[in-house]
C-alpha positions in Angstrom: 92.3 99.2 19.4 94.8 98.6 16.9 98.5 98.1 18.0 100.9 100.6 17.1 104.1 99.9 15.6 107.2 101.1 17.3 110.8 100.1 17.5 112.3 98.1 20.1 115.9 98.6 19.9 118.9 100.2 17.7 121.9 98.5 17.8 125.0 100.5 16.2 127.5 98.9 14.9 130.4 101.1 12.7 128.1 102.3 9.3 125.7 99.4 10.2 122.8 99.9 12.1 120.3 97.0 13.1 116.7 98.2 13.7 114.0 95.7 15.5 110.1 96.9 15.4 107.9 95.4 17.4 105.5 93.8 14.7 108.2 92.2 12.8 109.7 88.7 13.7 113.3 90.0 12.5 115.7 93.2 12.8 116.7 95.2 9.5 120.0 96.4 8.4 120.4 100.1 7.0 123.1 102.4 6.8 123.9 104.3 10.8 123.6 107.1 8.6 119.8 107.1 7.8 119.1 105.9 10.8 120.6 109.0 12.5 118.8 111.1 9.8 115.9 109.5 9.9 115.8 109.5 14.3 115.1 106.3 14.3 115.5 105.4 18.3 113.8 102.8 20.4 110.1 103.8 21.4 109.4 105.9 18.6 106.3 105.1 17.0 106.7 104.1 13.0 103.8 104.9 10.4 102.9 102.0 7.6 105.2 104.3 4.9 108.3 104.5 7.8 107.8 100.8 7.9 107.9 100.3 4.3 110.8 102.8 3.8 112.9 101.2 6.4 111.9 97.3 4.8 113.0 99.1 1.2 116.2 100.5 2.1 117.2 97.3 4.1 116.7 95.2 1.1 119.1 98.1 -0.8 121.7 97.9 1.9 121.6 94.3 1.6 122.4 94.1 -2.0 125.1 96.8 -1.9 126.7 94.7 0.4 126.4 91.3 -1.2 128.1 93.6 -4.1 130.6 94.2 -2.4 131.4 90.6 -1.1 131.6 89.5 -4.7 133.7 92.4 -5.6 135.8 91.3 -2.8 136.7 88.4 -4.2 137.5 89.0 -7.9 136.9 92.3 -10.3 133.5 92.0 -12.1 131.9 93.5 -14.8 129.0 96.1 -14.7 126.6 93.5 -16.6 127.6 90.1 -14.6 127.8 92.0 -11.6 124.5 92.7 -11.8 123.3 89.1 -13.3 124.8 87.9 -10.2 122.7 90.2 -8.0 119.2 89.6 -9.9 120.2 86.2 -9.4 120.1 86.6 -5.8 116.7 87.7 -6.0 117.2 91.5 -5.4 114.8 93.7 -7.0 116.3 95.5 -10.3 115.5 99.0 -9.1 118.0 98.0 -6.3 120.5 96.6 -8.1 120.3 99.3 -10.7 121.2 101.6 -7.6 123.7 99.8 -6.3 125.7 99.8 -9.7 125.1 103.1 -10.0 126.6 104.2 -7.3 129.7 101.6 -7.7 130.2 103.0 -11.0 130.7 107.0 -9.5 132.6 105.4 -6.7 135.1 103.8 -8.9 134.3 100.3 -8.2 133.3 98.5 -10.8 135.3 99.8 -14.7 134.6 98.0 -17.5 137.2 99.4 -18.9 139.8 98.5 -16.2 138.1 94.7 -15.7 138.5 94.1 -19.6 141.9 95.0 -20.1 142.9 93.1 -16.7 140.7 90.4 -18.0 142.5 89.8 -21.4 146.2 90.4 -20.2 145.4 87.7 -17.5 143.7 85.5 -20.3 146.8 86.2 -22.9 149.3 84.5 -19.9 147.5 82.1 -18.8 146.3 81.0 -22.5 147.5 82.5 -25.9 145.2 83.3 -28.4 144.2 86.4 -31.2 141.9 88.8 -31.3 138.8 86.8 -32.2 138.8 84.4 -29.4 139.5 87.4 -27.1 136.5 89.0 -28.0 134.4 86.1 -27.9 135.8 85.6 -24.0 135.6 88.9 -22.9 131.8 89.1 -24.3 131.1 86.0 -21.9 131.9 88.4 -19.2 129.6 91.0 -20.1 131.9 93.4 -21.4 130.7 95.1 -24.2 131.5 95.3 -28.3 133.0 98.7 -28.2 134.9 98.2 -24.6 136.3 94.7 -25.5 137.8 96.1 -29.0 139.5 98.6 -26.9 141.1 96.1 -24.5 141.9 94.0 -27.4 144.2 97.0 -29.2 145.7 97.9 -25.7 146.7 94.1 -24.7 147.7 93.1 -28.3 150.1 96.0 -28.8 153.4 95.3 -30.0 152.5 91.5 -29.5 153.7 89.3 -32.5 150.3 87.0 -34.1 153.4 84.0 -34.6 155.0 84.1 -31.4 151.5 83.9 -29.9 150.9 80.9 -31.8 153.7 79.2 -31.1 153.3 80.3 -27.4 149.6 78.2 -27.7 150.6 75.6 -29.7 154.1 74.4 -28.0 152.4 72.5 -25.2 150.4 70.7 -27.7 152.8 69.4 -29.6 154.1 66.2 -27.9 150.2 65.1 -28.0 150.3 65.6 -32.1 153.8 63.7 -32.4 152.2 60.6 -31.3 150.1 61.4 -34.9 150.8 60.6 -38.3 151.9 64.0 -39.7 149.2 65.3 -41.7 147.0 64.6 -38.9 149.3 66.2 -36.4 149.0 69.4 -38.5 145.2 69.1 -39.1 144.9 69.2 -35.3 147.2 72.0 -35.0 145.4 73.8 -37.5 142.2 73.1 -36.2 143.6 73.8 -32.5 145.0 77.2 -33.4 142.2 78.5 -35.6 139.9 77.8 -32.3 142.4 80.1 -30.3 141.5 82.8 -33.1 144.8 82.9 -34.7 145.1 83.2 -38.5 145.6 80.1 -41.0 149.0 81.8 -41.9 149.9 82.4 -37.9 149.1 78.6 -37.7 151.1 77.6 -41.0 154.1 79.4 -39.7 154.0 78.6 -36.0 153.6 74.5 -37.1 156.4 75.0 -39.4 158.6 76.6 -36.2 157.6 73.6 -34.1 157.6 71.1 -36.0 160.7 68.9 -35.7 159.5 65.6 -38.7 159.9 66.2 -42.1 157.2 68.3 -43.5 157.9 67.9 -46.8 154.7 68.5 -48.6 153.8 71.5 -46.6 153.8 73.5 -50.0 152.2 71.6 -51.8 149.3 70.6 -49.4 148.0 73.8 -48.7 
């Protein structure tokens, strides 16, 4: 006679609720609220799909909230939120859910994330449009959403000052440098940052404190 599954206990604990069954060596975690719909109380005898469904959702409950951990801790994008996740081992048909229902909720904005993203990046370290891009792609924001961000953080914003902004810090390094070579670096340093040769020509020449006669005529 074959032994029938049944559940041992429910523990409820605010919109968690911990289910043990009998032929399993550990409890599962689902939402209170399925396991009220669902009438899941000790006793009751499970069939082999109630099992499964109950294994499924845990794994679901468990990658919404590891979601939520990491949006605890900083803003993410929709795409490296969800790298994280798969990363973590959970299926892609729960993860796919999960973001789902963070995007209707509000949670997770690419929008919001890149446009947070680049003003952070633009204060903590000047660049232009280029290099903005390039960053905000390595967080999995898209073409379309970073271009947005870009015209919304780079408003009003001046390409020169932004240089000069990058490059100030950087210039007791490049006086220990014969001058061409100082510039050459500068150059090189700024046109990294994504700025313009003419943002970079200008910004050097605000900077600059040697003589820098042959500015003209090098370039």
């Amino acid at each position: 006679m074959s032994t029938q599954t049944k559940i041992e206990n429910v523990s409820i604990r605010g919109d968690t609720a911990r289910v043990t069954i009998s032929t399993h060596g550990r409890s599962f975690l689902i939402p209170t609220t399925l396991a009220e719909q669902w009438g899941l109380k000790p006793q009751v005898v499970l069939t082999d799909s109630q099992v499964s469904a109950i294994e499924d959702e845990s794994e679901r409950f468990a990658c919404r909230r590891q979601a939520a951990g990491y949006l605890a801790s900083r803003d993410h994008s929709e795409s490296e939120l969800g790298m994280r996740l798969r990363k973590k081992g959970f299926k892609r048909e729960h993860v796919d859910d999960v973001l789902s229902a963070f995007r209707r909720q509000g949670l997770i904005d690419d929008t919001r994330v890149a446009t947070n993203l680049a003003s952070a990046l633009l204060r903590r370290k000047p660049c232009w449009r280029g290099y903005l891009l390039s960053f905000l792609n390595d967080k999995g924001i898209d073409r379309a959403t970073a271009e947005l961000a870009a015209e919304a953080v780079f408003a009003g914003q001046d390409e020169t000052e932004l240089a000069c902004r990058a490059l100030r810090p950087r210039m007791r390094e490049y006086s220990q440098f014969q001058l061409e070579t100082a510039r050459r670096r500068a150059y090189n340093y700024l046109s990294r940052r994504g700025f313009s040769f003419q943002a970079a020509r200008q910004a050097w020449k605000i900077l600059n404190t040697r003589s820098d006669e042959n500015e003209d005529s090098s370039h």
